[in-house]
Steps between C-alpha positions, in 0.01 A plus 500: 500500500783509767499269756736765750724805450778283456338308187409886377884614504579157384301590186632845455879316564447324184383760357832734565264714700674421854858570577587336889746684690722307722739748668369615801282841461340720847136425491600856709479715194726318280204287315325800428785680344586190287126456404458911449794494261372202296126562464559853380700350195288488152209239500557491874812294542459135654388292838734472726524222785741637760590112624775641775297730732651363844187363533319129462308659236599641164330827354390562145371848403425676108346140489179711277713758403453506097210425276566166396587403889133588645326331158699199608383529863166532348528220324396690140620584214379856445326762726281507218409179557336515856367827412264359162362196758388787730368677244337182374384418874347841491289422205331197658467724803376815319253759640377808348592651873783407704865581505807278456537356856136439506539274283805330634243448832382260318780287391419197784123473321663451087499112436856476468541645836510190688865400422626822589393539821725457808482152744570400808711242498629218816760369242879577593611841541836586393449862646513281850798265454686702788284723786634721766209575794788695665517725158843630409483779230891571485515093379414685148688722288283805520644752289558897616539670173556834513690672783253773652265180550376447857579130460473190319179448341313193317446638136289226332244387781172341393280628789227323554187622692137429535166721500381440857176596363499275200769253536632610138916465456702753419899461396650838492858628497621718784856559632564313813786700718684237699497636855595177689530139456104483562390831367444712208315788378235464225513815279129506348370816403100626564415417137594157553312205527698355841485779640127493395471176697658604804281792592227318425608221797357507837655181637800573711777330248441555167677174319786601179717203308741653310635215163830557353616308154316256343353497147591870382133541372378512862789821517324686179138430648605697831586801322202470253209821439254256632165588681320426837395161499758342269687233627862565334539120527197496252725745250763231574334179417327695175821635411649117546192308422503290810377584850756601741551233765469661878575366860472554799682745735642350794402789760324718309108405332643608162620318211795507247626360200655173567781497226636873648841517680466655801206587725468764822209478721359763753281731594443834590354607815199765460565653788928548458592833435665606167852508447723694317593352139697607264698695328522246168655609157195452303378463106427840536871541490516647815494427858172460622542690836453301884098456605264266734386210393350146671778300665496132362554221781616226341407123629647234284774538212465180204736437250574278215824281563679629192314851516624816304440805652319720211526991520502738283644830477299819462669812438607815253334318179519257342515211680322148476165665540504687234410171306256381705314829444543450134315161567227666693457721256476283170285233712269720685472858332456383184128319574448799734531765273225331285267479798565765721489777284454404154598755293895459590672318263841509640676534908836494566640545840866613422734322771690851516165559723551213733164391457247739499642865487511539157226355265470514137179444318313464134187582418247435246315873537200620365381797752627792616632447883553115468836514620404671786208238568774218472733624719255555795375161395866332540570696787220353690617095393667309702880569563452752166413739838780493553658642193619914501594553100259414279562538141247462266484496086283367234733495192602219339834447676686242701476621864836352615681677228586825701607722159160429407361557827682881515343571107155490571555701818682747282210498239232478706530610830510867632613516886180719675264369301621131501614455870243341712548475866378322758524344852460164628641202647876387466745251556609524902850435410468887307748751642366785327193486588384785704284298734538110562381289215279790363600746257510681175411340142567589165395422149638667203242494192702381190215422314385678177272766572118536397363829377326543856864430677690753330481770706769734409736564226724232349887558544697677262760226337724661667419367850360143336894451411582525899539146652175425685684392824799644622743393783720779646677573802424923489177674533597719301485303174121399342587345207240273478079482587570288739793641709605235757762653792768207643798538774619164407829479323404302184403496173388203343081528436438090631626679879378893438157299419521327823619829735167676308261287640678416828556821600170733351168556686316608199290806688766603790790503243400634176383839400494678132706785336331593178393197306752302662445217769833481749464159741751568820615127554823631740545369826333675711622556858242749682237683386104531504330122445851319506540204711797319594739476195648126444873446403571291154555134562866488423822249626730613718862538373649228710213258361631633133834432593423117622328384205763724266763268684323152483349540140761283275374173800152536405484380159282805389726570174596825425555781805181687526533827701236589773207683374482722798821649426282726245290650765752512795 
């Protein structure tokens, strides 16, 4: 595969995926507005390698942001492809009992797995060409990117932790706010697997290397579903067919890929208080709002000598990880879906639900209440806990069509008998939850009915004719089953999608009149069960106005207006 980032954008250079920018652009805002305006065009846009940053170190971002860009950094052809060897790996691996990441546990023991795992190596580190002990963060072009942020912060970290139990590695990716030449904060949540690791510590420093760059697979491996136990440099080397080499730390007894481009070392003292982090535009689309989090002392800073300083830009979406999730999905629902709970046949995660809030699956059904059985089952797997919409349908249909998705929810769905709530776990970067990370869940039975599900009276044609889900800025109105209430000024479904599950806690904000279902996804100020309400991650006018000025230096083709200009 790649030998370093710079081979990587090399590749996509020649492939006309990579445009370099060599008029100088603020890593203060300015990159992000560039990159938000380019990887919201169709397919995503292209990489771009911001080589004037007033810095030593140039800055690429979008660098996964389309389909064919990540199955490059993978190193594959299709999706499809990785996803039929897993499902071939699960065949040699197959148990009557046992769910998907079961049987990824047992990856290290298959015969192949010997060439895939990750080594320690004492050969020459690139990642250690050039070391600062006295570390100096502001050396590096840390972008801020949206202007309510409380900072700059370090986008694409590899974190990289170890069970102080078990000794087993974890690379995660948390936000890093840059605080000080020598210290950050490291924004993991209490479902993740660092954060996992640091409770668990009793020693009085608890030891973190954070890897920037490198071979992009080691960047898709961070952010991938993978369980307890699973070394994501395992995922790497399988994904690359050769081990990933590791060294040494130089303060810190961790290790890191050798071929990445920059490496921070430190620790975090168990007995520091928390500090105050945030607020960050996130991929929610909104700010996530100021909390405490561990403070990050940083010991050593390592770089490559020709190092490129790798972010990415979350935001309103899309944005470049909207096609990583599409990679996630192909690669790891597909086998999961088979395993997990066998009768689905189809999941899509729409990106309109940045992730997890809105879920669409296919089932093959052959009992009354199945639906209902699969949703508590998906609800209760993995980051699918996450997940707030469920919609679920066992006609013969193609789930990512959405004018199929609204006809069987016409035909076959009837709002008080089809609506199933519940309450659960959820994302902690939702605002509408009513409690943190805890809230309401829905799932909307779109499936055809049995004769013990029938339950009352089919519509007259008359109401089958009304469109199943309806957008609308009155109360007044209920055209539709589904009635979903907005504030927002727009109109376009990709965006009304997005406000829906954004701004709806399925129990606090929904209620019935007749046979109709009306979903309150305003922004909600005060009121019973509402917490602090984020603002929209949106540029500033004068940041607008600055890239609106310097656009005909950059090379970027024809003027593209600022896509936050539709929400301001």
């Amino acid at each position: 595969m790649y030998t370093s980032l710079r081979d990587y954008l090399n590749f996509l250079e020649s492939k006309d995926e990579l445009i370099r920018i060599k008029e100088y652009v603020n890593p203060i805002l300015e990159i992000a507005e560039v990159t938000d305006r380019i990887s919201k065009q169709p397919g995503g846009g292209k990489a771009l390698l911001f080589e004037n940053t007033g810095t030593a170190f140039p800055v690429v971002t979008n660098m996964m942001g389309s389909k064919e860009r990540v199955a490059y950094a993978l190193g594959i052809e299709s999706f499809d492809q990785v996803s039929n060897y897993f499902e071939n790996i699960l065949k040699e691996i197959m148990q009557e009992r046992g769910s998907f990441f079961d049987k990824l546990k047992l990856l290290p023991h298959l015969k192949d797995a010997a060439k895939w795992m990750p080594k320690r190596t004492k050969a020459h580190a690139p990642c250690q060409e050039s070391v600062l002990y006295k570390p100096e963060l502001s050396r590096f072009p840390i972008l801020k990117c949206w202007p309510l942020d409380g900072g700059r912060f370090i986008t694409l970290p590899l974190v990289h932790t170890k069970d102080p139990i078990t000794g087993g590695r974890n690379v995660g990716m948390y936000r890093m706010q840059i605080f000080s030449d020598n210290t950050t904060g490291m924004h993991w949540h209490r479902h993740k697997t660092g954060a996992r690791h640091f409770a668990a510590n009793q020693e009085a420093q608890f030891p973190v290397a954070i890897a920037l760059g490198g071979d992009p697979v080691y960047t898709y491996a961070a952010t991938a579903p993978l369980p307890d136990g699973i070394d994501e440099y395992l995922l790497a080397g399988f994904l690359r067919d050769k081990p990933v080499l590791l060294t040494d730390c130089l303060t810190q007894p961790l290790q890191v890929p050798i071929d990445c481009d920059i490496v921070i070392e430190g620790y975090i003292n168990k007995n520091d208080p928390l500090v105050t982090e945030g607020p960050f535009g996130d991929h929610t689309g909104f700010y996530s709002l100021a909390d405490l989090y561990p403070l990050l002392n940083v010991t050593c800073i390592s770089h490559r000598k020709d190092a490129i300083y790798p972010a990415t830009l979350v935001g309103i979406p899309p944005q470049e990880d909207k096609y990583i999730a599409i990679a996630t999905e192909k690669i790891f629902l597909n086998p999961i879906k088979f395993t997990m709970v066998p009768e689905i046949l189809d999941l899509h995660l729409p990106e309109e639900g940045i992730g997890h809030n809105i879920a669409i699956v296919k089932i093959d059904k052959s009992y009354p209440g199945q639906a209902i059985k699969v949703a508590h089952a998906l609800w209760g797997a993995g980051q699918m806990m996450f997940n707030k919409i469920l919609i679920v349908t066992n006609s013969d249909i193609d789930i990512r069509d959405y004018n199929q998705i609204f006809e069987v929810l016409n035909k076959n769905y009837k709002a008080k008998r089809d609506t199933h709530f519940s309450r659960g776990p959820l994302d902690v970067l939702d605002h509408s939850a009513p409690a943190f990370a805890y809230g309401g869940k829905v799932m909307f039975d779109a499936t055809v009915k049995l004769p013990e599900e029938s339950g009352v009276s089919t519509y007259s044609q008359e109401q089958q004719e009304h469109t199943p889900l309806y957008f609308t800025h009155s109360k007044e109105i209920l055209k539709g089953k589904i009635n979903v209430i907005t504030d927002a000024n727009i109109t376009d479904l990709y965006s009304l999608l997005w406000i829906w599950g954004s701004n709806c806690d399925p129990i606090r904000d929904c209620y019935f009149v007749g046979d109709k279902l009306v979903m309150d996804s305003t922004t909600k100020k005060e009121g019973d069960n509402v917490r602090e309400w984020p603002e929209m991650a949106l540029s500033s006018k004068e940041t607008i106005e600055a890239v609106d000025e310097k656009w005909d230096k950059l090379g970027l083709g024809n003027f593209i207006k600022s896509p936050s200009l539709k929400f301001i």
